[in-house]
C-alpha positions in Angstrom: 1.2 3.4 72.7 3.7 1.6 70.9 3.3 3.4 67.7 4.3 6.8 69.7 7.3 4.5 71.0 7.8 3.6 67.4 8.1 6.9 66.1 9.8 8.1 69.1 12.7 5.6 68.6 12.7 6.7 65.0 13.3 10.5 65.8 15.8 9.8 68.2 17.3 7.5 65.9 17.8 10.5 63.1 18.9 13.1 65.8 21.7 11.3 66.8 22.6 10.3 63.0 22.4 14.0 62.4 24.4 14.7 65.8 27.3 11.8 64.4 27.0 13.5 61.1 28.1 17.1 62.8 30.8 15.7 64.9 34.3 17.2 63.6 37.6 14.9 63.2 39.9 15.8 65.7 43.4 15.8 65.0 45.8 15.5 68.2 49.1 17.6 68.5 52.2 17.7 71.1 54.6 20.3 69.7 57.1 22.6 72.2 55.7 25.5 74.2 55.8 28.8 72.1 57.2 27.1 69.1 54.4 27.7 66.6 52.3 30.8 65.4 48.8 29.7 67.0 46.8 31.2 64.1 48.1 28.5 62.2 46.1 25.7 64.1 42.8 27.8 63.3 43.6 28.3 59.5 44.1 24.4 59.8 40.6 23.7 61.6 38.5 25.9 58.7 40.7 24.9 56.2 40.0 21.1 56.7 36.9 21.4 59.1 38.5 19.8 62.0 39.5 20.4 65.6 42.9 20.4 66.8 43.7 19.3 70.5 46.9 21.0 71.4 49.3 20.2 73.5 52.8 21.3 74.7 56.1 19.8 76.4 59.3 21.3 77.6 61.6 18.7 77.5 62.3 15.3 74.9 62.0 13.4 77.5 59.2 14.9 78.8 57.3 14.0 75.8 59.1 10.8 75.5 57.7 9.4 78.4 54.5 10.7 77.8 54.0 8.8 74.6 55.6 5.4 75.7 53.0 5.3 79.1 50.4 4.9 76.1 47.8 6.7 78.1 47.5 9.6 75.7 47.5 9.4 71.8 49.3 11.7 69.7 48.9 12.4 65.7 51.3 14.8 65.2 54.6 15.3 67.6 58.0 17.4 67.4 61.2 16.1 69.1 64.5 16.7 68.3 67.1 14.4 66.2 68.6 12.4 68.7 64.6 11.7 69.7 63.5 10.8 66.5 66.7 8.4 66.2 65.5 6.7 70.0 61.2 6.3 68.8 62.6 5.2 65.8 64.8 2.4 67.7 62.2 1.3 69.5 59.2 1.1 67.0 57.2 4.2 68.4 56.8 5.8 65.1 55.4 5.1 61.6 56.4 5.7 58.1 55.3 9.1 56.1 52.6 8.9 53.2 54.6 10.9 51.0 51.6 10.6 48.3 50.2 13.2 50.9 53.2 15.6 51.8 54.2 17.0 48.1 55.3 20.1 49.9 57.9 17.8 51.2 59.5 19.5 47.9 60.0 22.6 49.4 62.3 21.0 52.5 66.3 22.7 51.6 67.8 19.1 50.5 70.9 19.8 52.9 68.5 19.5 55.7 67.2 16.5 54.6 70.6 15.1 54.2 71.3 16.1 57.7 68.5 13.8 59.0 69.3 11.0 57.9 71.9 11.1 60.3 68.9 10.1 62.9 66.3 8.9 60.3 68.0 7.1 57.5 66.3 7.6 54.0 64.3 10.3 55.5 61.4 8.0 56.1 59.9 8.8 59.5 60.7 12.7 59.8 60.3 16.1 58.3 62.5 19.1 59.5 60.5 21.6 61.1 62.9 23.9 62.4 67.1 23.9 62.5 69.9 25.9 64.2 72.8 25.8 65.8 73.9 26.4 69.5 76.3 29.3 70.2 77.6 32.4 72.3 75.2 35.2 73.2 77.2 38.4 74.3 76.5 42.0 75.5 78.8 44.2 73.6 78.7 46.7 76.0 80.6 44.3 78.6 83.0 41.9 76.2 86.0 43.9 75.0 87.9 40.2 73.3 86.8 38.6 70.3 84.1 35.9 70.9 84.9 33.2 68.7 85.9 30.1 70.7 84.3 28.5 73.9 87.4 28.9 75.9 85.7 32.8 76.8 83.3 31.1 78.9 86.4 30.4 81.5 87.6 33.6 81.6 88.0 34.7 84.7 87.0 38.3 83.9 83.3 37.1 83.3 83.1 35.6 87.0 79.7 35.7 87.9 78.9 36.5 84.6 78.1 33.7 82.9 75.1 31.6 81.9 74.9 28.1 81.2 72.7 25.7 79.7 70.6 23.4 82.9 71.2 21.0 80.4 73.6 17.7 80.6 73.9 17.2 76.9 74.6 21.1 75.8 76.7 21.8 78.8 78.9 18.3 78.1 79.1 19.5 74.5 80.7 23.0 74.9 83.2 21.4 77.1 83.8 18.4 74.8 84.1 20.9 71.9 86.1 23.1 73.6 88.3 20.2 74.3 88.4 18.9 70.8 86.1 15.9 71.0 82.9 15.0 69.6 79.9 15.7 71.9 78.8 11.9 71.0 81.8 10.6 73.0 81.7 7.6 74.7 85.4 7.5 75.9 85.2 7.5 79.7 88.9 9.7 79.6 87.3 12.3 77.2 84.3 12.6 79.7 86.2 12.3 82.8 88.3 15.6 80.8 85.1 17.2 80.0 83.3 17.3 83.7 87.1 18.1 85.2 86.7 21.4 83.5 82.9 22.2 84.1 83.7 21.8 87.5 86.8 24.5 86.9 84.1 26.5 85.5 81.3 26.4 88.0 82.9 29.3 90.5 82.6 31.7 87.1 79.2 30.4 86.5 76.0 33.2 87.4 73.4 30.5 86.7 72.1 26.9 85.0 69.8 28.1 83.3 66.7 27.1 80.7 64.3 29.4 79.0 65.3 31.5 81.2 67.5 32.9 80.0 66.0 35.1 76.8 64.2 37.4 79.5 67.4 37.8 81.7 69.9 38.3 78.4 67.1 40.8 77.2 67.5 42.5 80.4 71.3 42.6 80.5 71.8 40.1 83.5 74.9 38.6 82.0 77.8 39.2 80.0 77.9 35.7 77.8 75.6 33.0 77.8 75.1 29.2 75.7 72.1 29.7 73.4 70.0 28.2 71.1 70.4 30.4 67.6 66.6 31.2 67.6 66.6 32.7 71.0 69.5 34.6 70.1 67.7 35.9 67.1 64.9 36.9 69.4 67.1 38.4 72.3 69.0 40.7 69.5 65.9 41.7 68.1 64.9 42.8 71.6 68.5 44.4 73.0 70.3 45.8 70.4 74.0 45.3 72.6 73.7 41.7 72.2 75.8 39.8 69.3 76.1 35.8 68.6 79.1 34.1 67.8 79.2 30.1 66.9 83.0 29.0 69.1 85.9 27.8 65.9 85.8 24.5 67.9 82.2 23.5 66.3 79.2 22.9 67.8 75.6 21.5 67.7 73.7 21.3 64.6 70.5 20.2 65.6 66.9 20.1 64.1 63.6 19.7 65.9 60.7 17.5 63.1 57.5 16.0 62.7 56.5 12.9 63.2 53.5 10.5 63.2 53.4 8.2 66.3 52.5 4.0 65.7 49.3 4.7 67.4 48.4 7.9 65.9 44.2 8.5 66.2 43.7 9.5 62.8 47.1 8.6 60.3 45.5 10.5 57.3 44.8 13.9 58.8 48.0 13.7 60.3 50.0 13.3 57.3 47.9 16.5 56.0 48.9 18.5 58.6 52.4 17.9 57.6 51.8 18.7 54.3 50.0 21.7 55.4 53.1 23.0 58.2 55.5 22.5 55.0 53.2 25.2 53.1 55.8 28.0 52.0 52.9 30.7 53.7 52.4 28.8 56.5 55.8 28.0 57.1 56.9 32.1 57.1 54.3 32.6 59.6 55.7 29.9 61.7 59.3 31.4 61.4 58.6 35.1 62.2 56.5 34.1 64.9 59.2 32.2 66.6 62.5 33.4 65.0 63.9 29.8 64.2 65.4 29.1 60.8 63.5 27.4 58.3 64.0 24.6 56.3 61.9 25.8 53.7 64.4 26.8 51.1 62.2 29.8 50.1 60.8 31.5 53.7 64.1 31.0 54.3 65.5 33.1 51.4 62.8 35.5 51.9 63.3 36.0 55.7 66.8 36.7 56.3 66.2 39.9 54.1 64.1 40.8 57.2 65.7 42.9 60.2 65.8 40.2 62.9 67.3 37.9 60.8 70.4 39.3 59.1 72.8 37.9 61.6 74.6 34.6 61.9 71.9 33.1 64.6 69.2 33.0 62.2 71.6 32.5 58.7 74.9 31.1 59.4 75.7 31.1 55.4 79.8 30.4 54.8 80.3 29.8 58.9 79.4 26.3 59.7 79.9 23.3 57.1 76.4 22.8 56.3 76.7 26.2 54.6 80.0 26.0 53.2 82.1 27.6 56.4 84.7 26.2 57.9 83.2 25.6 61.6 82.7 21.7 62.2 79.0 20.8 63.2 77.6 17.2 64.7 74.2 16.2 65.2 73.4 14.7 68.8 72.9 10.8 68.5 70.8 8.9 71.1 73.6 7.0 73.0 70.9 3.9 74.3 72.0 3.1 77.9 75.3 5.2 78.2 72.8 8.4 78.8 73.4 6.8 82.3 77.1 7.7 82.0 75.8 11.4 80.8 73.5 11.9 83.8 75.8 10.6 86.2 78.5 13.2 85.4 76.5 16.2 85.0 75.2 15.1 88.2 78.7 15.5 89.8 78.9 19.0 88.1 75.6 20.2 88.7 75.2 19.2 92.5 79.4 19.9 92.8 79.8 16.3 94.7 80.8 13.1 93.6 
């Protein structure tokens, strides 16, 4: 009896050996919703024989939160600059194995310049995608020239209008449209800024978030505040609708990659970098979602395409980055003055003090 035991033991001993032996890494991912070409994550399971557990977030903060409750562990995660500038603040993230991103190369060195406005010496980030934050119009409805964010208080658009449900984008038109920087801290500037967003609100149709590609594709508005890559996507799908970046500047922001402090598996996730900063894999990731590239090559290749020959997708000689004359600022986490941020677009939002 206990030589069947024996040998018993022994074959369960090598089935679950060969079970363990079977059992694929798994690499864990929190990106935006709709911001990547899915077939991507398969090529990456054959291609390195893992499994990829995927999940999405709407909102920074969303995803912020997420990660600093420490009840789910990330490898791979995608917030935006003034993001990356907060987890970097407060220890959250770890340094990039450059030995294992060589297609780091292939980053545009302007947007890697940029970064290091929220990650000095570029050692925590890689740009995944970049644009800028502008005026969608129907040509069919706006007789003036759109080029400054004063339009968006012109009376003749009453009811017409759609705005970002957003503190920080809504604070920066006004700000810009004021003349100050869309970091501010001054109280007076603010105090300025939410004086005329309130002026504003009886000419606003709607606050608005995603949102607002479907409604611009169907013609619901006359102007709207939108991200470039939406506006790339909405003129690709309406042909009446144009994009102008307001003479006042704007946002120049970029969205990355990072590796979180208690990333699962560090290795693999430094891979899958490598792999997202793959020239081929980084045009399927563009035409998919019809944000600009920091690829200095998809880029190149892709505004010889259709949907991106317009200024959303390639704002070459208009905004500084690219030689133009429009001022651009990258938002900065402001620590415990968001506070002061909430508080007003509160007042806006809401309409009450």
């Amino acid at each position: 009896m206990k030589s069947k035991i024996f040998v018993f033991s022994i074959i369960m001993a090598i089935l679950t050996i060969a079970l363990t032996g079977c059992t694929k890494e798994k690499l864990y991912v929190f990106n935006w919703g709709q911001f990547i070409d899915e077939d991507v994550l398969d090529m990456f399971e054959k291609e390195f024989n893992v499994d990829i557990v995927y999940d999405k977030f709407d909102s920074n903060e969303m995803m912020y939160t997420k990660l600093k409750s420490g009840g789910t562990k990330y490898d791979v995660v995608f917030p935006s600059d003034y993001m990356v500038e907060r987890m970097i603040e407060e220890n959250m993230l770890q340094p990039l194995d450059k030995d294992l991103i060589p297609n780091l190369a292939n980053i545009d060195e302007r947007f890697l310049e940029k970064a290091q406005v929220f990650d000095p010496d570029n050692l925590y980030a890689v740009p995944y995608f970049w644009g800028t934050v502008g005026i969608l119009y129907d040509t069919t409805k706006v007789t003036e020239v759109v080029d400054s964010w004063d339009i968006l208080w012109n009376s003749n658009y009453k009811n017409n209008i759609f705005m970002y449900d957003s503190q920080r984008d809504s604070l920066m038109v006004a700000l810009k449209k004021l003349g100050y920087s869309m970091n501010t801290k001054n109280l007076n500037e603010l105090e300025e800024a939410k004086n005329i967003l309130l002026q504003q609100k009886s000419l606003v149709y709607d606050y608005v978030g995603d949102a607002v590609i479907d409604r611009m594709i169907s013609g619901d508005a006359a102007l709207a505040v939108v991200y470039s890559g939406d506006a790339a996507y909405i003129m690709s799908e309406n042909p009446n609708m144009a994009y102008a970046i307001p003479k006042e500047g704007t946002n120049f922001w970029i969205d990355a990659m990072v590796i979180p402090k208690n990333a699962r598996n560090k290795e693999l996730a430094n891979k899958f970098i490598n792999f997202m900063c793959r020239e081929d894999i980084a045009k399927m990731n563009t035409e998919e979602v019809m944000y600009s590239s920091p690829i200095t090559s998809v880029f190149n290749d892709v505004i010889q395409e259709d949907w991106a020959n317009n200024i959303a997708y390639n704002p070459d000689r208009i905004i500084d980055v690219f030689g133009g004359s429009i001022q651009t600022e990258v938002f900065r986490h402001p620590g415990n003055f968001i506070e002061t941020y909430n508080n007003i677009w509160r007042e806006v939002y809401t309409g009450k003090k």
